[in-house]
C-alpha positions in Angstrom: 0.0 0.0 0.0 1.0 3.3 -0.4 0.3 6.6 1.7 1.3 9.9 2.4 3.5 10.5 5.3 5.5 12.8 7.2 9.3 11.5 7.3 11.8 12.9 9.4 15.5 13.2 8.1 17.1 15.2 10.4 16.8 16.9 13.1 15.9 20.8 13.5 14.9 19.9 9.9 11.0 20.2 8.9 9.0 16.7 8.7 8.9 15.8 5.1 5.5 15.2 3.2 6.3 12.1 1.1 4.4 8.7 -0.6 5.7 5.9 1.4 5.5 2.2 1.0 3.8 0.3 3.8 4.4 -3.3 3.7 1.2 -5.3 4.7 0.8 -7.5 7.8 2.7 -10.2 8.2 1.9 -12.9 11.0 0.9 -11.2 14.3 0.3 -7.5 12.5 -2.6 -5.6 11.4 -2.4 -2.8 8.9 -4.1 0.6 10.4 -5.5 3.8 8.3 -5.2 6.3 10.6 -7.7 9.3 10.5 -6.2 11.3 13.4 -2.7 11.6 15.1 -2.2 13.6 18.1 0.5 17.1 17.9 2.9 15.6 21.3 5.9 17.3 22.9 7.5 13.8 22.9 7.7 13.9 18.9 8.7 17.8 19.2 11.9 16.5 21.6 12.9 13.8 18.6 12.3 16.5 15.9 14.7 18.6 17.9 17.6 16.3 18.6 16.7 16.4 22.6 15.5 12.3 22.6 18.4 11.1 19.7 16.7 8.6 17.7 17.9 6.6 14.5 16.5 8.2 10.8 14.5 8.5 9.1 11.8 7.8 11.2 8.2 8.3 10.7 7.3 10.2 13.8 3.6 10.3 15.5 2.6 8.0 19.0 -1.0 9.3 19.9 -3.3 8.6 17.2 -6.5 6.7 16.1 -7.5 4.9 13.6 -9.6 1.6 11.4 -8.0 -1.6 10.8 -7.6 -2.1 7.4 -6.2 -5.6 7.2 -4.7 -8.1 9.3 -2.3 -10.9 9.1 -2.0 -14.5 10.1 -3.1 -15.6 13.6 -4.7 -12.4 14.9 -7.5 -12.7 17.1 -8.1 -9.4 18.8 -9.1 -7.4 15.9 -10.5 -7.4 12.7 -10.7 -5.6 9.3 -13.2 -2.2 10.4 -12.4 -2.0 13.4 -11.6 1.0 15.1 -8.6 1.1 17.4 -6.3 3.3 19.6 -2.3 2.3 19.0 -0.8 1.9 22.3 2.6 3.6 22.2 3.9 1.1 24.6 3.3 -1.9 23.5 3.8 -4.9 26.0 4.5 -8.4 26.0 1.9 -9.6 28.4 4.1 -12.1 30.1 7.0 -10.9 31.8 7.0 -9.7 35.5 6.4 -6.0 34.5 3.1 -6.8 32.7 2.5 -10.0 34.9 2.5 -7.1 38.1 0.2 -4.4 36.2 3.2 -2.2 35.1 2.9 -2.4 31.2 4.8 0.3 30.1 8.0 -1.1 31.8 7.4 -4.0 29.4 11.1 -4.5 27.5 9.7 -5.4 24.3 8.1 -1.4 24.3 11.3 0.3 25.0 13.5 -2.0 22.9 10.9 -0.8 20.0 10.6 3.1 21.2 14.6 3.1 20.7 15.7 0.7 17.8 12.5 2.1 15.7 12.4 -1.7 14.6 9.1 -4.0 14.7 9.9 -7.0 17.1 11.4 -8.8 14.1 14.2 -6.2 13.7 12.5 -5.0 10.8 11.0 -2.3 9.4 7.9 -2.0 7.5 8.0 1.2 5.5 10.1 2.3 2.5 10.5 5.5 0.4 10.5 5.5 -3.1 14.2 5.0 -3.5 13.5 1.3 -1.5 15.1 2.6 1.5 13.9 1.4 4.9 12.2 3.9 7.5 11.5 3.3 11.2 8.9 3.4 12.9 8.3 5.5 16.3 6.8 3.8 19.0 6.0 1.0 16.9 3.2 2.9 15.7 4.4 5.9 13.0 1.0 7.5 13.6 1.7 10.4 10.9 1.2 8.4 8.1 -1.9 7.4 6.1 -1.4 3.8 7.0 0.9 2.1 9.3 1.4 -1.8 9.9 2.0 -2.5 13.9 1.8 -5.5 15.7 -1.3 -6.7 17.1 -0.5 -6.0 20.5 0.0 -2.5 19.9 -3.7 -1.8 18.9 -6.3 -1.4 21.6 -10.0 -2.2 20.1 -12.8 0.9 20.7 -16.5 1.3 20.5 -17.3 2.0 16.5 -19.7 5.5 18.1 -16.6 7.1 19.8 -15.4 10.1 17.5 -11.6 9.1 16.3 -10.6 13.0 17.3 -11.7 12.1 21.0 -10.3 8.6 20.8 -6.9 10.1 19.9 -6.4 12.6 22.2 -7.0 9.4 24.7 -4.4 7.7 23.7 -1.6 9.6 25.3 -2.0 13.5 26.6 -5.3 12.3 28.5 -4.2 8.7 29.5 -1.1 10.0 31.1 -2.1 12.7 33.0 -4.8 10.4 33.8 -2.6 8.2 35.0 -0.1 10.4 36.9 -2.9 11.6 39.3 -5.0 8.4 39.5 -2.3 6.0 39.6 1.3 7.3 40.1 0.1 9.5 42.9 -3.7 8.3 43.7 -4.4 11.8 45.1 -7.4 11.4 47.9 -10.4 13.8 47.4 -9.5 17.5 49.7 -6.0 17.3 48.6 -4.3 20.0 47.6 -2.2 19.9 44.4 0.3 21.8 42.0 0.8 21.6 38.2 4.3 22.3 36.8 3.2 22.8 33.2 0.0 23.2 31.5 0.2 22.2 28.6 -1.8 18.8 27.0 -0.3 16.8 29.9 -0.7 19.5 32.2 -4.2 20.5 31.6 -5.3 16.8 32.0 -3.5 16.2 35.5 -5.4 19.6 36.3 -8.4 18.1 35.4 -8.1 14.8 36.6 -7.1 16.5 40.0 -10.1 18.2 40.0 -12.0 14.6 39.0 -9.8 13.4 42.1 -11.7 15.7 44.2 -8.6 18.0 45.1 -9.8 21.3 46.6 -6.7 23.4 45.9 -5.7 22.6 42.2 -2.3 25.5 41.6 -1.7 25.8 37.9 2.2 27.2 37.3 3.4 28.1 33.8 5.1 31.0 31.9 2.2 31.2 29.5 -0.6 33.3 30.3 -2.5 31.1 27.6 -1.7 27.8 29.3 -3.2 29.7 32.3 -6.1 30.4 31.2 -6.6 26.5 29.7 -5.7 25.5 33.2 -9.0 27.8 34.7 -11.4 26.3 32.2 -10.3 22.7 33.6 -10.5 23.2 36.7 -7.5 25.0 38.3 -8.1 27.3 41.4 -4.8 29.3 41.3 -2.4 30.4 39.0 1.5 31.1 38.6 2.6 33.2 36.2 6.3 31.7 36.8 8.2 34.3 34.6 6.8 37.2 37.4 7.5 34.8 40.6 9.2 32.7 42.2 7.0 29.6 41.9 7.9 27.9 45.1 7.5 30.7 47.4 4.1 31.2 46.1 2.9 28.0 46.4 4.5 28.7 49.8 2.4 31.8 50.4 -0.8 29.9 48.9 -0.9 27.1 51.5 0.0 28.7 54.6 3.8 27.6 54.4 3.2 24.3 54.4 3.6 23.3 50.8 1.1 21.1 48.5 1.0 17.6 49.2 1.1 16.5 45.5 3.4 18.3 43.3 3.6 17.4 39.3 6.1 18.0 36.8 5.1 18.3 33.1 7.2 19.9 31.1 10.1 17.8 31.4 13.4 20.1 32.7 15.5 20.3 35.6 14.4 23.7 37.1 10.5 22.4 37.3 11.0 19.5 39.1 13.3 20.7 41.1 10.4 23.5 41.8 7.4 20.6 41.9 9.5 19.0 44.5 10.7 21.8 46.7 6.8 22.8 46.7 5.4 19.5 48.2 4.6 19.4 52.3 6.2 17.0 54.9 5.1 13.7 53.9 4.2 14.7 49.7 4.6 13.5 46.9 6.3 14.8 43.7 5.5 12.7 40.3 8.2 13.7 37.0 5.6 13.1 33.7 7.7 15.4 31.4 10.2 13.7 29.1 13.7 15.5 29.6 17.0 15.2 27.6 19.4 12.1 28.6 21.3 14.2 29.9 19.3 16.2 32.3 19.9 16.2 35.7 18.3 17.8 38.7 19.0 18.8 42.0 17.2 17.5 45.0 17.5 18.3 48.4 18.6 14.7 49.7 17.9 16.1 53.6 14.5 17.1 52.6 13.8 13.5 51.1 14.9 11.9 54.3 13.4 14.2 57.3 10.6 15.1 55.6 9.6 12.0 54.5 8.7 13.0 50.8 8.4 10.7 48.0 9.6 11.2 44.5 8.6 9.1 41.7 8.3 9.4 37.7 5.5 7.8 35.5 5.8 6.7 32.0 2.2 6.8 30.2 0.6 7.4 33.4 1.3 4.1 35.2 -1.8 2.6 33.5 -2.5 -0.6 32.1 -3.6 0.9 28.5 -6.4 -2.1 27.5 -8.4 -1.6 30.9 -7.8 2.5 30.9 -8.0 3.9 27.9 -11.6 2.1 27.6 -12.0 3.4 30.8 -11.7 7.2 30.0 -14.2 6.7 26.9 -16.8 5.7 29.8 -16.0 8.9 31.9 -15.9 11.1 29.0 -19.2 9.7 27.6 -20.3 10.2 31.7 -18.9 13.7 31.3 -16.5 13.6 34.0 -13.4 14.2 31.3 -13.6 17.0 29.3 -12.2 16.1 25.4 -13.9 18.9 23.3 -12.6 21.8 25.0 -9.0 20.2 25.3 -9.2 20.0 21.3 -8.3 23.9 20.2 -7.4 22.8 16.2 -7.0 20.0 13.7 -4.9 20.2 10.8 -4.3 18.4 7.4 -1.3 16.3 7.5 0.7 18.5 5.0 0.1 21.5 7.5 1.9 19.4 10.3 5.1 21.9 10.4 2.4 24.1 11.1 1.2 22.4 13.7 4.2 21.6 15.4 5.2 25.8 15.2 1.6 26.6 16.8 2.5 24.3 19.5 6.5 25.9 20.1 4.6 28.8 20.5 2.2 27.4 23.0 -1.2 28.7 20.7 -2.8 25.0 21.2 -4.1 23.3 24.4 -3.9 20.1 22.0 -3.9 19.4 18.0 -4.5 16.8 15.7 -3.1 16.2 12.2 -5.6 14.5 10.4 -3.8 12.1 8.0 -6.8 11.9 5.1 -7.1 15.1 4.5 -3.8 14.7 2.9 
């Protein structure tokens, strides 16, 4: 089959628009038309050269899609189907996905950083014959991408493919940071490093948490102002302030008891954590450099008792959650329409990506079909 993607060459270089091959599912695989792909800051750090990958790649992890054909001996799916790829694919048999920890599954990683299928192979080619990789096993910015079976997560047919993709990662793992990384009890309070499409969804899964005190810190008054409609109850403008001292000054000196990081530098979570109380907690969802480092107070750690922990696509357990959050969105407990601010055609996915540098988007879509 051939499609239209968006190939990546080098980086600081714009995504290239061109006809791909897609090799069809072999034994295992299922061939996906995807009809919307998520615009993620974890792309955005490849484009960039901050996460070094091999290229070319074909970029795109938070998507949606119909199967379009499958291979030998899948069971799961089936030609029409509509499916979320899971960006982490697991194994579903070794202690990480035996003890309800998924995204630790090797089989995911070894994919996310070879930009191989399982088989050490790839299943895209340019017109010259030349391989591509694949990102996360799943390439969503393509027309049509072939990913294994266990990489696909059946949906209801009724649930629009624009909602269904902003699911499958900005919602799911800010989700997952408050639900499961942190599991924040109703009257806590809570402060967001970082509103943007991760941020806006721990702020609003806070509020679903029941937190009373939901403290919204960014350098974009835009991002601020997403944060309000979500359910923040104070706001940091942390270009005017220093962020920790007003958290300070907004809970009586005591600190929040869950701080969360979601940008992915050193300075904020070294702020999320200086913010939390005696006894808090301070979750990392931002995706940093390699080589970051940050500074923690090691004294603070031990006398006050505070626990720091990271969480890679929100601690979930993808198959159970992300059906999950269809049911609470369709309940109207999460909030999908007003999180989507603009779709785009694919060939307008530079766009996209500029819009979101310059922080203009709560979240975007690229919507592969429209060419």
């Amino acid at each position: 089959m051939e499609a239209l993607a968006a190939v990546l060459y080098s980086p600081n270089e714009p995504l290239q628009l061109e006809t791909v091959e897609v090799l069809p599912p072999g034994p295992g695989e299922v061939l996906v038309r995807l009809h919307a792909a998520g615009v993620c800051h974890s792309d955005l750090h490849v484009m960039k050269g901050d996460q070094p990958m091999n290229m070319p790649i074909i970029l795109g992890h938070e998507g949606a899609g119909v199967v379009e054909a499958i291979g030998d001996g899948v069971t799961t799916v089936e030609p029409g189907d509509h499916v979320i790829p899971i960006w982490r694919m697991s194994c579903g048999r070794c202690e990480y996905c035996l003890s309800g920890r998924p995204a630790l599954c090797d089989i995911g990683t070894k994919m996310r950083f070879t930009g191989l299928m399982p088989d050490g192979q790839t299943r895209f080619r340019n017109a010259a014959g030349d391989s591509i990789l694949h990102y996360a096993g799943v390439s969503t910015f393509s027309q049509a991408s072939t990913m294994p079976e266990g990489a696909v997560v059946k949906i209801p047919e009724d649930v629009s493919l624009e909602h269904a993709a902003l699911i499958g990662c900005g919602v799911i793992t800010g989700f997952g940071a408050v639900m499961n990384a942190a599991d924040v009890p109703a009257g806590s309070s809570v402060a967001v490093f970082g509103c943007g499409g991760i941020g806006l969804n721990v702020v609003q899964t806070a509020r679903l948490a029941g937190a009373t005190q939901i403290i919204a810190v960014d350098r974009d008054l835009r991002k601020l102002d997403y944060a309000r409609e979500f359910g923040a109850t104070d706001f940091i403008n942390a270009t005017e302030v220093d962020p920790v001292e007003a958290i300070q000054d907004l809970t009586n000196g005591a600190g929040v008891d869950f701080g969360f990081e979601a940008i992915g530098l050193p300075e904020p979570i070294e702020q999320a954590y200086d913010s939390t109380r005696k006894g808090g907690t301070c979750v990392v969802v931002g995706i940093a450099p390699p080589s970051a480092r940050a500074k923690i107070n090691v004294n603070a750690l031990v006398y006050a008792e505070k626990t720091l922990r990271g969480s890679i696509y929100g601690s979930t357990r993808p198959r159970i959650d992300l059906l999950r959050l269809i049911d609470l969105h369709r309940a109207g407990k999460i909030d999908l329409d007003r999180l989507l601010t603009k779709t785009y055609p694919l060939s307008q996915i530079n766009e996209a990506y500029g819009a979101l540098e310059r922080g203009e988007v709560a979240r975007s879509l690229v919507m592969p079909q429209q060419g």
